[in-house]
DRENSE-485065 format. One record per residue: x, y, z of N, C-alpha, C in turn; residue in one letter; residue number from 1. Coordinates in Angstrom, 3 decimals. Example, Ala and Ser with C-alpha at 12.3 -4.5 7.8 and 13.67 -1.06 7.14 Angstrom:
% DRENSE-485065
+----------+----------+----------+----------+----------+----------+----------+----------+----------+-----+-----+
|     n_px |     n_py |     n_pz |    ca_px |    ca_py |    ca_pz |     c_px |     c_py |     c_pz | res |   n |
+----------+----------+----------+----------+----------+----------+----------+----------+----------+-----+-----+
|   13.190 |   -5.690 |    7.800 |   12.300 |   -4.500 |    7.800 |   13.200 |   -3.300 |    7.800 |   A |   1 |
|   12.850 |   -2.250 |    7.080 |   13.670 |   -1.060 |    7.140 |   12.900 |    0.030 |    7.870 |   S |   2 |
+----------+----------+----------+----------+----------+----------+----------+----------+----------+-----+-----+
***
This chain:
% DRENSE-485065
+----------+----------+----------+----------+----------+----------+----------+----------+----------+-----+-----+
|     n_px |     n_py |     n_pz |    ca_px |    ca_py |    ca_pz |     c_px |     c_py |     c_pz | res |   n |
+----------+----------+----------+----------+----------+----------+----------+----------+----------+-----+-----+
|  -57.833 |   18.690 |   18.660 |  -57.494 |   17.505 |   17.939 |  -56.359 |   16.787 |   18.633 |   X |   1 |
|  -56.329 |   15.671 |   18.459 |  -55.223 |   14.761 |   18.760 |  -54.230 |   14.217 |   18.028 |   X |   2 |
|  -53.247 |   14.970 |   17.409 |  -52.467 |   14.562 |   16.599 |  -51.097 |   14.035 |   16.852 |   X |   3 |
|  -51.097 |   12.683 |   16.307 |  -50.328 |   11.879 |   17.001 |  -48.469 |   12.863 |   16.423 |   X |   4 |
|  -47.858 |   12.796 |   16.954 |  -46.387 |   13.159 |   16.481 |  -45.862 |   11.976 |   15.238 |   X |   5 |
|  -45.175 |   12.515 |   14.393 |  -45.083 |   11.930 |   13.016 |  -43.590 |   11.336 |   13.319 |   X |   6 |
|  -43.360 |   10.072 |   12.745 |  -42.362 |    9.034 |   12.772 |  -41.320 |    9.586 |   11.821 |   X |   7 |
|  -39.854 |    9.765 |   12.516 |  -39.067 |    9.891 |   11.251 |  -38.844 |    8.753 |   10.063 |   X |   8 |
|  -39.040 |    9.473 |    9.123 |  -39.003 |    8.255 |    7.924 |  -37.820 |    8.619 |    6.652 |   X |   9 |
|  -38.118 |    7.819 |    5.332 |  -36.368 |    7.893 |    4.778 |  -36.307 |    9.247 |    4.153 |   X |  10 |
|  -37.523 |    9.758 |    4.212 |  -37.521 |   11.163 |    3.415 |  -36.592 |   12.506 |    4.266 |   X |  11 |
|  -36.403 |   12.147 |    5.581 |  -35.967 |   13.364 |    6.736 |  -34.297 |   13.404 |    6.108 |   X |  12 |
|  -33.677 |   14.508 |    5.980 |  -32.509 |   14.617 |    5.548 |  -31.545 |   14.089 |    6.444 |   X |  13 |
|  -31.981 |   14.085 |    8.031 |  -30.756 |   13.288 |    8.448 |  -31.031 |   11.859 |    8.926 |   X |  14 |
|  -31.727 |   11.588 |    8.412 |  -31.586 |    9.675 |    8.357 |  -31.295 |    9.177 |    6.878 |   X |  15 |
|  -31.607 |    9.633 |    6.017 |  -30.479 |    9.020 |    4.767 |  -29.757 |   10.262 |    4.074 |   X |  16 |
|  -28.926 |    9.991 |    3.570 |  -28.456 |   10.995 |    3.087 |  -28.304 |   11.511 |    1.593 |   X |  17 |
|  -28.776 |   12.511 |    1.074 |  -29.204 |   13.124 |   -0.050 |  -28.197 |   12.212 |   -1.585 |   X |  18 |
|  -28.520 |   11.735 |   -2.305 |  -28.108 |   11.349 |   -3.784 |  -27.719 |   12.511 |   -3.777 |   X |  19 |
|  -26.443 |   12.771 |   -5.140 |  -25.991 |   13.683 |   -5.827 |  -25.808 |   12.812 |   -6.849 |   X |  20 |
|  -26.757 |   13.528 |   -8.261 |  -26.485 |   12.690 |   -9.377 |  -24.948 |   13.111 |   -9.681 |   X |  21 |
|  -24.446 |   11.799 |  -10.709 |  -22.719 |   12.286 |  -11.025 |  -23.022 |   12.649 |  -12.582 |   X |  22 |
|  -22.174 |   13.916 |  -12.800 |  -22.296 |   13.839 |  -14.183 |  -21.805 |   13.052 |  -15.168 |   X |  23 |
|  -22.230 |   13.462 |  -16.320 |  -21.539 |   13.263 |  -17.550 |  -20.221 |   13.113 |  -17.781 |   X |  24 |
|  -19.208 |   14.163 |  -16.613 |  -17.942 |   14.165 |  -17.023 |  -17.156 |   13.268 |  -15.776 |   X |  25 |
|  -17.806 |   13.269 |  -14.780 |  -17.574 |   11.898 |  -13.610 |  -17.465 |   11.304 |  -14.236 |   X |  26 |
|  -18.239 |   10.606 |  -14.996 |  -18.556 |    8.986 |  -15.290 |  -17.279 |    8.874 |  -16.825 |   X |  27 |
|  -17.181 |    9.848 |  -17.290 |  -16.315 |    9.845 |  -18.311 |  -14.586 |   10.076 |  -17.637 |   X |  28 |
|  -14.183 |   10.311 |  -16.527 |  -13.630 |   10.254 |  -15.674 |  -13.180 |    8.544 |  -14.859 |   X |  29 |
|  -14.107 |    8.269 |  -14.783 |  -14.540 |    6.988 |  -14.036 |  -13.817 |    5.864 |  -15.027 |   X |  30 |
|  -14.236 |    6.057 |  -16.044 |  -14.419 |    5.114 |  -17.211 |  -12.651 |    5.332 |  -17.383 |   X |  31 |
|  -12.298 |    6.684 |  -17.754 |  -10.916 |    6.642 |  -18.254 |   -9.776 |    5.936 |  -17.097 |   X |  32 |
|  -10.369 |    5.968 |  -15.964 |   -9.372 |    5.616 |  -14.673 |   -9.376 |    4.321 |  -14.473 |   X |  33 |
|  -10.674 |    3.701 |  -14.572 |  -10.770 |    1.970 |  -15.417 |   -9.748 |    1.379 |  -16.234 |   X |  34 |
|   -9.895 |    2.495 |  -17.396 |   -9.315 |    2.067 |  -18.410 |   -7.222 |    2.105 |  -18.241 |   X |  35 |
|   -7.481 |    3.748 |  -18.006 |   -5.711 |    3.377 |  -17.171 |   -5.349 |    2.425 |  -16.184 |   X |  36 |
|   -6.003 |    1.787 |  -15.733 |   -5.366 |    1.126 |  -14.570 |   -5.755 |   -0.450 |  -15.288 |   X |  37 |
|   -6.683 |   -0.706 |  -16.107 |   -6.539 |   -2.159 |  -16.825 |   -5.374 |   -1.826 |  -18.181 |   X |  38 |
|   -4.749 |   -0.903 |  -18.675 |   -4.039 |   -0.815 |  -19.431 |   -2.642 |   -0.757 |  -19.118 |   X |  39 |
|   -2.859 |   -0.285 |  -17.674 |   -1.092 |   -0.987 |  -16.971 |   -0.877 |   -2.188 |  -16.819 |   X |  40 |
|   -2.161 |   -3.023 |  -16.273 |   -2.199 |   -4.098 |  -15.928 |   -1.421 |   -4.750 |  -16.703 |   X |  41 |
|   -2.147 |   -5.078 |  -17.876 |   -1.760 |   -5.505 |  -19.580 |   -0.518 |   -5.714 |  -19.151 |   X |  42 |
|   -0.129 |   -4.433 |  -19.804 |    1.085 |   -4.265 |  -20.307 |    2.177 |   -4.930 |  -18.940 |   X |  43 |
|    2.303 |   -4.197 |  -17.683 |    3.131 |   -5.126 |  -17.286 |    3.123 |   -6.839 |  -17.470 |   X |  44 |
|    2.034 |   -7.179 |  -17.108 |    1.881 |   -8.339 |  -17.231 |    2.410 |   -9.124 |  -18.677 |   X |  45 |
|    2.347 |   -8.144 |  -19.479 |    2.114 |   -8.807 |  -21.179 |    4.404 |   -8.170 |  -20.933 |   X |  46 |
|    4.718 |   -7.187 |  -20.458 |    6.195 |   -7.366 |  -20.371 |    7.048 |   -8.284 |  -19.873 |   X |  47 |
|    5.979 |   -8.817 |  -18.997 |    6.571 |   -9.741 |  -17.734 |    6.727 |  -11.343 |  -18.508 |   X |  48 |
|    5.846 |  -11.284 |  -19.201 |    5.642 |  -12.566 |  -19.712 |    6.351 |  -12.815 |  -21.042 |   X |  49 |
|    6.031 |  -11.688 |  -21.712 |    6.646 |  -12.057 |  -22.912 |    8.658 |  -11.393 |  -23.282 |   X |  50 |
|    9.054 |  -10.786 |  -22.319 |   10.234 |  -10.446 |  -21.945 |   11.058 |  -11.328 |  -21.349 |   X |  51 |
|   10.347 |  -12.494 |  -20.116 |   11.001 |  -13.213 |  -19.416 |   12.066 |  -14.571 |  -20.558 |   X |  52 |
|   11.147 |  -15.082 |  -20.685 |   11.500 |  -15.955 |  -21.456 |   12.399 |  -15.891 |  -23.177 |   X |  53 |
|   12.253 |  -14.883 |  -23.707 |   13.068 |  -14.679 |  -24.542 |   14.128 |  -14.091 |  -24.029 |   X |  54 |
|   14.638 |  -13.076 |  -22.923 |   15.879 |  -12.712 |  -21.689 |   16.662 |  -14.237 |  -21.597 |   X |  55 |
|   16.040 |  -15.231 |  -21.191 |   16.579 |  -16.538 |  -20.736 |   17.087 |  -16.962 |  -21.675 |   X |  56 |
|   16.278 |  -16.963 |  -22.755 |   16.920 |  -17.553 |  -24.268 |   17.956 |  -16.961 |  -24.979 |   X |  57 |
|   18.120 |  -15.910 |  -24.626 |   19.022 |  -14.922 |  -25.268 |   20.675 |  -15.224 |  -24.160 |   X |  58 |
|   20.230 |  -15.286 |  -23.074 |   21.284 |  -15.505 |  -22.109 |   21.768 |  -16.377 |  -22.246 |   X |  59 |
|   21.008 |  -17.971 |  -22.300 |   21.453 |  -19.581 |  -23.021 |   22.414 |  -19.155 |  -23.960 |   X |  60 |
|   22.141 |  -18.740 |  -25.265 |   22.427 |  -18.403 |  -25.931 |   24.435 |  -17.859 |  -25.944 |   X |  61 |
|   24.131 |  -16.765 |  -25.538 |   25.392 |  -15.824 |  -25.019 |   25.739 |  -16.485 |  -24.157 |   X |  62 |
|   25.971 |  -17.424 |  -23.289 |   26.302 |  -17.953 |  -22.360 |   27.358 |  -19.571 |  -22.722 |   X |  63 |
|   26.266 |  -20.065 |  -23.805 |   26.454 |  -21.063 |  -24.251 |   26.347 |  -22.372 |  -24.053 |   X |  64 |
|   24.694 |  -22.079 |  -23.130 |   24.536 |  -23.040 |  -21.925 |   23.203 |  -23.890 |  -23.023 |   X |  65 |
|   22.765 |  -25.208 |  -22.594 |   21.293 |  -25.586 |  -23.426 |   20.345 |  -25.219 |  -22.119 |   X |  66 |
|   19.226 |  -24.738 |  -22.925 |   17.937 |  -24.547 |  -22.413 |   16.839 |  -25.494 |  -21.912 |   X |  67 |
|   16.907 |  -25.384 |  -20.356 |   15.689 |  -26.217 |  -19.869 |   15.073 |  -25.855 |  -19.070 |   X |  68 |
|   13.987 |  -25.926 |  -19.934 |   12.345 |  -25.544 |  -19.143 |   12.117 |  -26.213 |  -18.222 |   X |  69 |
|   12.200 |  -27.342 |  -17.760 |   11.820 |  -28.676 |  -16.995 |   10.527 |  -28.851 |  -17.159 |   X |  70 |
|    9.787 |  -29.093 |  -18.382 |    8.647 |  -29.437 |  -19.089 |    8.504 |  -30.287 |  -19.490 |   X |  71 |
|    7.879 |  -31.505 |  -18.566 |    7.177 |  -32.691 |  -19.378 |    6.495 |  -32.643 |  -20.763 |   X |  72 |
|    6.270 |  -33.771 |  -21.314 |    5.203 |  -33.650 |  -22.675 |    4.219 |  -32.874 |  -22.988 |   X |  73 |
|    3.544 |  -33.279 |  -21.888 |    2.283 |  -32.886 |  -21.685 |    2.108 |  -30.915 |  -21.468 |   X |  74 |
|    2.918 |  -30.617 |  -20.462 |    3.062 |  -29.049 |  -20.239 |    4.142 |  -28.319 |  -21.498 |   X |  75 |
|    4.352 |  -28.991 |  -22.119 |    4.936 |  -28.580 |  -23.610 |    4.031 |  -28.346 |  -24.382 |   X |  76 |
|    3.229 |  -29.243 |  -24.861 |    2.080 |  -29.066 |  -25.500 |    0.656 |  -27.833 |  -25.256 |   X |  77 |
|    0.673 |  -27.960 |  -23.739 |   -0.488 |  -27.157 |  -23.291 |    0.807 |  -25.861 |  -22.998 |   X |  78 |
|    1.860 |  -25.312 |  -23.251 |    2.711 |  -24.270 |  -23.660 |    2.224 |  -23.610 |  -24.784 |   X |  79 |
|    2.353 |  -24.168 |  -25.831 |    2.065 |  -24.732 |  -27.339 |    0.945 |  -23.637 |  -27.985 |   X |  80 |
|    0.051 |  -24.923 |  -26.693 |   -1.423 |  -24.190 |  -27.068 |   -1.319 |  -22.998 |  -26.898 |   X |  81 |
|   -0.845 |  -22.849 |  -25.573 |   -1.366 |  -21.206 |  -25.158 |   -1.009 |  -19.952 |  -25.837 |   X |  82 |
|    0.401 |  -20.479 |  -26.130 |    1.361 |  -19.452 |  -27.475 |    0.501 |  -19.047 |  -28.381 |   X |  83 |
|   -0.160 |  -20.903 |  -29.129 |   -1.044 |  -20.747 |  -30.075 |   -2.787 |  -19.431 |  -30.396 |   X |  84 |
|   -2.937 |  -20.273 |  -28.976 |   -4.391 |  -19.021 |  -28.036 |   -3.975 |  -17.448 |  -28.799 |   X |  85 |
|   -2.605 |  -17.585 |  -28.049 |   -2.406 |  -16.160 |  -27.358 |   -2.793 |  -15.217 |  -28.504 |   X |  86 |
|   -1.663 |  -15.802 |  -29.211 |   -1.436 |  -15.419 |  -31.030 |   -3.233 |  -14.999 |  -31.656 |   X |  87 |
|   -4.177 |  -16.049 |  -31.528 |   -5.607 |  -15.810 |  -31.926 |   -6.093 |  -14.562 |  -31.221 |   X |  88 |
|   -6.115 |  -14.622 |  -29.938 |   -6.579 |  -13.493 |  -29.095 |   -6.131 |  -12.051 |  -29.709 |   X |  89 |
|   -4.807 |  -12.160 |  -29.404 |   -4.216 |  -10.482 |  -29.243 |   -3.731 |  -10.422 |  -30.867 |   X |  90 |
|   -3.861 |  -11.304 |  -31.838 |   -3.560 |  -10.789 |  -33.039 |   -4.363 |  -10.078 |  -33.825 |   X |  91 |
|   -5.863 |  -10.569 |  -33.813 |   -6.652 |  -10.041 |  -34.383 |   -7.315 |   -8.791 |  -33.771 |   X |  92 |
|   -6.789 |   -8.314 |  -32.425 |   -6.837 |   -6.913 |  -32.361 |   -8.148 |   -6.883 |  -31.528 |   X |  93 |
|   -8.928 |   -7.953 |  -31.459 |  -10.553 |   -7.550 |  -30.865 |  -10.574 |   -9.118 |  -30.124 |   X |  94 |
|  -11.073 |   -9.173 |  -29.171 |  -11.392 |  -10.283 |  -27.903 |  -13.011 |  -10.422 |  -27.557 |   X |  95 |
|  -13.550 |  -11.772 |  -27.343 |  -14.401 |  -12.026 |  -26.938 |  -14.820 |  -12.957 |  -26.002 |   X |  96 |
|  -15.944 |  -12.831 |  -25.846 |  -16.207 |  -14.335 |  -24.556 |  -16.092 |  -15.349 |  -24.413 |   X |  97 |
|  -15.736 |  -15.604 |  -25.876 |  -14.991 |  -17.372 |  -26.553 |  -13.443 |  -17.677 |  -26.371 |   X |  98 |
|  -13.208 |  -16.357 |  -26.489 |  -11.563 |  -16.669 |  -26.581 |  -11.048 |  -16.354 |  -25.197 |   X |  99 |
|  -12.024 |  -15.985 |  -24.453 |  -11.689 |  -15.844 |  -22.389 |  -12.181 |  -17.302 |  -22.100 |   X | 100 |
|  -13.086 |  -17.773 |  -22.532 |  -13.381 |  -18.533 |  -22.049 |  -12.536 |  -20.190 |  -22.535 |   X | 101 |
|  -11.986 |  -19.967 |  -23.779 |  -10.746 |  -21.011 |  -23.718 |   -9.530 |  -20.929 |  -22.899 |   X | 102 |
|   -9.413 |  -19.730 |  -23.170 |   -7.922 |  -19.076 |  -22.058 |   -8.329 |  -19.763 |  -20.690 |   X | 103 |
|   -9.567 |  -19.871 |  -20.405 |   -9.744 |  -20.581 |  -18.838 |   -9.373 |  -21.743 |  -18.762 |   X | 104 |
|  -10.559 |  -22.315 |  -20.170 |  -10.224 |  -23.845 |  -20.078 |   -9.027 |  -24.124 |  -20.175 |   X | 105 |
|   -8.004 |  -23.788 |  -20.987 |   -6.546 |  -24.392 |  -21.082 |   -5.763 |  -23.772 |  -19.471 |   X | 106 |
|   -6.496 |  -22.794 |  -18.882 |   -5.914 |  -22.995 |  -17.578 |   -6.446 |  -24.002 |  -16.719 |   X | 107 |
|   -7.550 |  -24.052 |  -16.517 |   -8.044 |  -25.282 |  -15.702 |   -7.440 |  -26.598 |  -16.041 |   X | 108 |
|   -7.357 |  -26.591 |  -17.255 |   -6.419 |  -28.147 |  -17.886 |   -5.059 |  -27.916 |  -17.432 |   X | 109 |
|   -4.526 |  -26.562 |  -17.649 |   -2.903 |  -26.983 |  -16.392 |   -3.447 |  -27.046 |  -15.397 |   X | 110 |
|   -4.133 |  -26.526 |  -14.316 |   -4.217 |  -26.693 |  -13.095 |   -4.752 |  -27.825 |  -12.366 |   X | 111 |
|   -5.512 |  -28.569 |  -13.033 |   -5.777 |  -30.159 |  -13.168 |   -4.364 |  -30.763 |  -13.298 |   X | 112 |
|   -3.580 |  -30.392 |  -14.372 |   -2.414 |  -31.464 |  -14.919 |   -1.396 |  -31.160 |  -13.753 |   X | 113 |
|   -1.543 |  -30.109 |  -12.939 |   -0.333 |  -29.517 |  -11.525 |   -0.802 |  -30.835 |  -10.563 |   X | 114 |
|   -2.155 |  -30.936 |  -10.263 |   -2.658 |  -31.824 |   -9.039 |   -2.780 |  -33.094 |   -9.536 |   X | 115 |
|   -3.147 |  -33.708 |  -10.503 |   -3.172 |  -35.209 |  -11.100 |   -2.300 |  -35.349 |  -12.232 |   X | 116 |
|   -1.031 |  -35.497 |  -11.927 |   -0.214 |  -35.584 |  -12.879 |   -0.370 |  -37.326 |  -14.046 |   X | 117 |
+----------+----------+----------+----------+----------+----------+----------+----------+----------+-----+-----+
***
């Protein structure tokens, strides 16, 4: 017989290399290391922000200096809002795709109001 020699294909162990399913406790692993590392995020971020500005106010304050933001009308207001946002979002304890997706829009509306004043 004439049998031609057979082509390596994806089944040969050393041209791809073998899956190992991950378990149950990987993925529960996976998930918690997600979750720690978006829960630092937060929080610094949510210290950074909401620490800064009452520090300043408190210093005005003790200092005995007046407070200026250097905030036009307009970035007072869209301040305002966001306070307002914020308060809806993180008060009621649960977030959705409505309330990310305003958080954008009122950023895109500052970031518009930065370039076309």
């Amino acid at each position: 017989m004439n049998a031609r020699p057979r082509e390596p294909g994806p089944a040969d162990s050393d041209t791809v290399p073998p899956r190992h399913p991950v378990s149950l406790d990987e993925k529960k692993e996976m998930v918690r290391r997600v979750d720690n590392d978006r829960a630092w995020a937060l929080g610094s971020s949510l210290a950074t922000i909401g620490l800064t500005i009452p520090a300043v106010g408190l210093a005005t304050y003790v200092i005995d200096q007046p407070l200026v933001l250097g905030l036009n009308p307009q970035n007072t207001a869209l301040l305002f809002l966001t306070f307002l946002l914020s308060m809806l979002t993180f008060g009621t304890g649960r977030t959705n795709v409505l309330f990310g997706l305003v958080h954008m829009v009122v950023f895109a509306v500052y970031a518009f109001m930065v370039f076309v004043p």
